[in-house]
C-alpha positions as CSV (number, residue, x, y, z in Angstrom):
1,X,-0.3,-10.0,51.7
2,X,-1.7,-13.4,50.3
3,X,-5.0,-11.6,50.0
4,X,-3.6,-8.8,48.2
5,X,-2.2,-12.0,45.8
6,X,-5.3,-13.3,45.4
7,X,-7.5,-10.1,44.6
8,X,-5.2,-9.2,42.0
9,X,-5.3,-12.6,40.3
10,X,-9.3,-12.3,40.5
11,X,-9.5,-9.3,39.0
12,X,-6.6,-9.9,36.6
13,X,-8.7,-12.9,35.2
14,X,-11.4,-11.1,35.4
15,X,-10.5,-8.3,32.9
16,X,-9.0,-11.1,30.6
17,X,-12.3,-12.4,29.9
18,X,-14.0,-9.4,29.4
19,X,-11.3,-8.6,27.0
20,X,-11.1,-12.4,25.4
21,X,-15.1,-11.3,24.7
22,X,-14.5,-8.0,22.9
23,X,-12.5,-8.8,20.1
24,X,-12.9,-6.7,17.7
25,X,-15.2,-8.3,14.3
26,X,-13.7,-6.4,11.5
27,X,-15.3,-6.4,7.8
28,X,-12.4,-7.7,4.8
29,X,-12.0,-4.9,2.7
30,X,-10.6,-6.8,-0.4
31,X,-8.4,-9.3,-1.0
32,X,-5.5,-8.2,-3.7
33,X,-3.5,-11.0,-5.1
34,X,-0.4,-9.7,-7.4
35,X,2.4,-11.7,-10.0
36,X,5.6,-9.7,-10.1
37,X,6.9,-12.9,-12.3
38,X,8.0,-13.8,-15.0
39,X,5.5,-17.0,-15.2
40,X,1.7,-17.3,-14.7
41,X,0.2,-18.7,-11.6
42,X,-2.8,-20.1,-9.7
43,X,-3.9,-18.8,-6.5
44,X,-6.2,-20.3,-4.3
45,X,-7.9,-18.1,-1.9
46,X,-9.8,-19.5,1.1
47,X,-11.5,-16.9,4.1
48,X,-12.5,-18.9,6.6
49,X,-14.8,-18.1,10.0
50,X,-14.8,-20.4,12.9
51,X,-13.0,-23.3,10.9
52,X,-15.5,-23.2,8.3
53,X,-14.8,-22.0,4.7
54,X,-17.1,-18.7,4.2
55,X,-15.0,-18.2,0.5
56,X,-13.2,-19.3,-1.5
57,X,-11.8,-19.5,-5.5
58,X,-9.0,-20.1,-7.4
59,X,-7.7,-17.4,-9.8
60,X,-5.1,-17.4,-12.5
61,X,-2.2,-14.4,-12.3
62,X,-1.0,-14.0,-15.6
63,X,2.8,-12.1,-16.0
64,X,2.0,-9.6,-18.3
65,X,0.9,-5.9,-16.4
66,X,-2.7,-6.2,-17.7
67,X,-3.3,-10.1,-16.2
68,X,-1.0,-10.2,-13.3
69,X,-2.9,-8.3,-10.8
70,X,-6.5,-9.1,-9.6
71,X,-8.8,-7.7,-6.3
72,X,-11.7,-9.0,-4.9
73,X,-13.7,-6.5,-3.4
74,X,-15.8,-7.4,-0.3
75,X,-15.5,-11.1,-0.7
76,X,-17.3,-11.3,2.7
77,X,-20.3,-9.2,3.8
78,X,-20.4,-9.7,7.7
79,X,-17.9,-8.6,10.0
80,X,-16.1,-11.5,12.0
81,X,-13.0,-13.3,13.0
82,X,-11.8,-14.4,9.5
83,X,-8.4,-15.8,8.3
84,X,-7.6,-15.6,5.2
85,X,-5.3,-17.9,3.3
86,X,-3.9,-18.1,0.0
87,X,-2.0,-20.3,-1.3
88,X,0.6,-19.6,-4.4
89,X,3.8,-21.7,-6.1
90,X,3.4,-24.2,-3.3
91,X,2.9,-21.8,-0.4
92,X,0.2,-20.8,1.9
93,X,0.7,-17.7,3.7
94,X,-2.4,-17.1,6.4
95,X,-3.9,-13.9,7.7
96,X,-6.0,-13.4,10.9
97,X,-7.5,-9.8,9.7
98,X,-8.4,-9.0,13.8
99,X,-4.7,-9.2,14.1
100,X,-4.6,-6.0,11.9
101,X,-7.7,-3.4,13.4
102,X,-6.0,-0.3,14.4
103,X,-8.0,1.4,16.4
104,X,-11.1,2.9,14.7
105,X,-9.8,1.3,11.5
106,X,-11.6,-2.0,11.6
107,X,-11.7,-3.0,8.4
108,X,-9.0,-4.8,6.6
109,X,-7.6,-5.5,3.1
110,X,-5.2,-8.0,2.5
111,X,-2.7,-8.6,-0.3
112,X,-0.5,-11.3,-1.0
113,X,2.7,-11.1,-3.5
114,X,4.5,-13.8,-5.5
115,X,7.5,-11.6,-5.5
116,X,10.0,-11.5,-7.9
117,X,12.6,-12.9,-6.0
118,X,11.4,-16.2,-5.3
119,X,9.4,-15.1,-1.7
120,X,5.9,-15.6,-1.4
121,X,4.3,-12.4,1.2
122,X,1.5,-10.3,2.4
123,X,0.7,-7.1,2.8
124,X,-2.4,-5.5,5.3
125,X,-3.9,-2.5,5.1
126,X,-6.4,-0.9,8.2
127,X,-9.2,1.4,7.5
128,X,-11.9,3.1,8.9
129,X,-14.3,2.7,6.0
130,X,-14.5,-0.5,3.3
């Protein structure tokens, strides 16, 4: 019986660092940043890979339809293991996009919200194709 024990916890381990090696690298899509206030705002944005900053930039969300609403498209070329924050009206909301691959659809867009109700959020979105 104690050998049974042990060859299971080999093997379990095993399979757990096969698996820790294969995560998936997925490509960022876009990142979507949205005002549904009244007010302007800044937004900084900051992808990171590793700990190290592979993007970042500040924009300004205006409150009218025309300004409130901006997408960055591809703001990373590579796939990899990126987190994306952005922070907005004092908060910073953070996104691990290899949280998010569904399957096939390894690449991810992110958006975040200043929502009209006071609430900072994020949306994902997985795809098959960027």
């Amino acid at each position: 019986m104690r050998r049974r024990a042990l060859l299971a916890l080999g093997v379990s381990s095993l399979l757990a660092g096969c698996l820790g090696r294969n995560r998936p690298r997925p490509r960022l899509a876009w990142i979507w940043l949205q005002n549904d206030r009244n007010d302007p705002y800044d937004v900084d944005v900051v992808v990171t890979a590793d700990g190290e900053s592979v993007f970042s930039n500040t924009y300004r969300l205006g409150a009218t339809p025309e300004t409130a609403t901006v997408t960055e498209d591809r703001p990373v070329e590579e796939p990899g293991q990126y987190v994306v924050r952005a922070t907005m009206d004092g908060e910073t909301r953070a996104v691990s996009i290899a949280d998010y691959v569904d399957g096939d659809a390894n690449c991810v867009g992110v958006r975040f919200s200043l929502l009209n109700n006071g609430s900072v959020d994020y949306w994902t979105k997985a795809m098959q194709q960027c």
